[in-house]
C-alpha positions in Angstrom: -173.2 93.5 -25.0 -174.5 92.3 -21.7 -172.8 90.3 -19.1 -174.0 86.6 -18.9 -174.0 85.3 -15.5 -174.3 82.0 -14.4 -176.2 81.3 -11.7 -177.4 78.0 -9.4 -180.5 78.0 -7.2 -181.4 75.4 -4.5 -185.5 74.4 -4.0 -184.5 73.4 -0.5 -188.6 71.3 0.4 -188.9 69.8 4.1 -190.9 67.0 5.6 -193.8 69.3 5.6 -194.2 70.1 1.7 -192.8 73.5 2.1 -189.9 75.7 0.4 -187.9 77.9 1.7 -187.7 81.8 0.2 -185.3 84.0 0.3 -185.7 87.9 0.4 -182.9 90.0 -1.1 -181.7 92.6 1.0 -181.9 96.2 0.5 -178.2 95.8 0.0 -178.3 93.3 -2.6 -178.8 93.4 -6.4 -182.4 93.1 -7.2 -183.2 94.3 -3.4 -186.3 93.4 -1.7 -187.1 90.7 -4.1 -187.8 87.3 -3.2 -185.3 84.2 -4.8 -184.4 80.6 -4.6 -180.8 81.1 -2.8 -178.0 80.4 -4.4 -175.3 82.4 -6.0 -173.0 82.8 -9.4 -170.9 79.8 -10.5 -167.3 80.3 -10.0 -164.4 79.4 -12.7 -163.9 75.7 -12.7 -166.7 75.2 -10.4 -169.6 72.4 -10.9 -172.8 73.2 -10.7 -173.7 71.1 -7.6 -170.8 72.1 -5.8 -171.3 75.9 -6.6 -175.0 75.0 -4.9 -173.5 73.7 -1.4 -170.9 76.3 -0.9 -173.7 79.4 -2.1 -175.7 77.7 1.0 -172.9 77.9 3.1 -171.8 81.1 2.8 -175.2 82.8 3.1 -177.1 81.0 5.3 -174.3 79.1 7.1 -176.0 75.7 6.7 -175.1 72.7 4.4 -177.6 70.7 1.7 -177.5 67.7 0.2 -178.1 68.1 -3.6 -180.4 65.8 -5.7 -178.1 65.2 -8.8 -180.9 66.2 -11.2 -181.4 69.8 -12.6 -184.9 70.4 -12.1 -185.0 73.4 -14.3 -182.9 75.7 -16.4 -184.0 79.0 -17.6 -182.6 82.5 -18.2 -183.6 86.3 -18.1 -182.4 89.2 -19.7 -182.7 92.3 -16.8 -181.4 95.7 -18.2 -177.5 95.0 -17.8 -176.9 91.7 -17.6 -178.6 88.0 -18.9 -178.5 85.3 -16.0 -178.5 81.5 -16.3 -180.4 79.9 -13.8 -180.0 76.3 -13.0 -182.3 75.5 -10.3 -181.6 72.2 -8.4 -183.9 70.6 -5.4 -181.5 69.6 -1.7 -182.7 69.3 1.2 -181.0 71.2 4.3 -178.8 69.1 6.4 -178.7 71.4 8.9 -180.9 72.8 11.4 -180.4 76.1 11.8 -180.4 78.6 9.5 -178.1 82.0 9.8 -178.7 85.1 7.6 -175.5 86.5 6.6 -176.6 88.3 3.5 -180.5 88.1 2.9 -183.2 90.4 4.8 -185.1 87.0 5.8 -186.3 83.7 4.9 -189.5 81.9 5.5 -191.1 78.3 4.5 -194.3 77.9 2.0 -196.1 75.8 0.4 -196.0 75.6 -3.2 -199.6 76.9 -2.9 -198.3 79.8 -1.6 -195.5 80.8 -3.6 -197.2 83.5 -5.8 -198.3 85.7 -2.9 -194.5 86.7 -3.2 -192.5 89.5 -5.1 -190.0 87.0 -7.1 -187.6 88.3 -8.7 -188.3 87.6 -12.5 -185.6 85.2 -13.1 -186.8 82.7 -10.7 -190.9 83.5 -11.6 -190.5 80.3 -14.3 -189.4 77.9 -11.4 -192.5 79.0 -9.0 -194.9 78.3 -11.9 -193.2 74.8 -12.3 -193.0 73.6 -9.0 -196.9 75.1 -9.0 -197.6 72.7 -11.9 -195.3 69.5 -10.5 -198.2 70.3 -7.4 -201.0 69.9 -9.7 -200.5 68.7 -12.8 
């Protein structure tokens, strides 16, 4: 039987209409694909709180969540299923560090297709594509 992971995944927009991406590392599971960050739910953990320390730790920055879930979905890779709840915030902070990913950069939702998502997070591209132009 495969392992179910719970996951939560921050659509982090700024005052310019744009989203930040995330590319996996060559390290990483999934490497050299492109996500929402965020990161497995721990035991006990809410989902919203699960979202602000996943920020922390990789990108050493803080959000602010919106209490909403914008989206839940899930996808079956070849070992494991993951639960995506995707959630919007909007980054406190300034300055963003890498401590895990290979890079991040900013897009408009326009834009998002012209990257390699990973296949879990393709369903929350195509919304936020359709909340653009409905």
């Amino acid at each position: 039987m495969k392992k179910n992971i719970r996951v939560v995944a921050a659509i982090i927009e700024n005052d310019h209409n744009e989203i930040f991406c995330a590319l996996r590392s060559s390290t990483m599971s999934l490497p050299n694909l492109w996500e929402f960050p965020g990161g497995k739910i721990e035991a006990g953990e809410r989902v919203h709180e699960a979202l602000r320390r996943e920020i922390s730790e990789e990108f050493d920055c803080h959000i602010q969540t919106s209490q909403d879930i914008f989206m839940e979905t899930s996808h079956d890779y070849d070992t494991f299923t993951i639960e995506l709840i995707a959630i919007k915030a909007t980054l406190l902070s300034q300055t963003v560090k890498l401590t895990e990913h290979a890079q991040y950069i900013w897009l408009k939702r326009d834009n998002l297709l012209s990257l390699n998502w990973a296949p879990a997070d393709l369903p929350i591209v195509e919304k936020l594509i359709q909340e653009q132009n409905p």
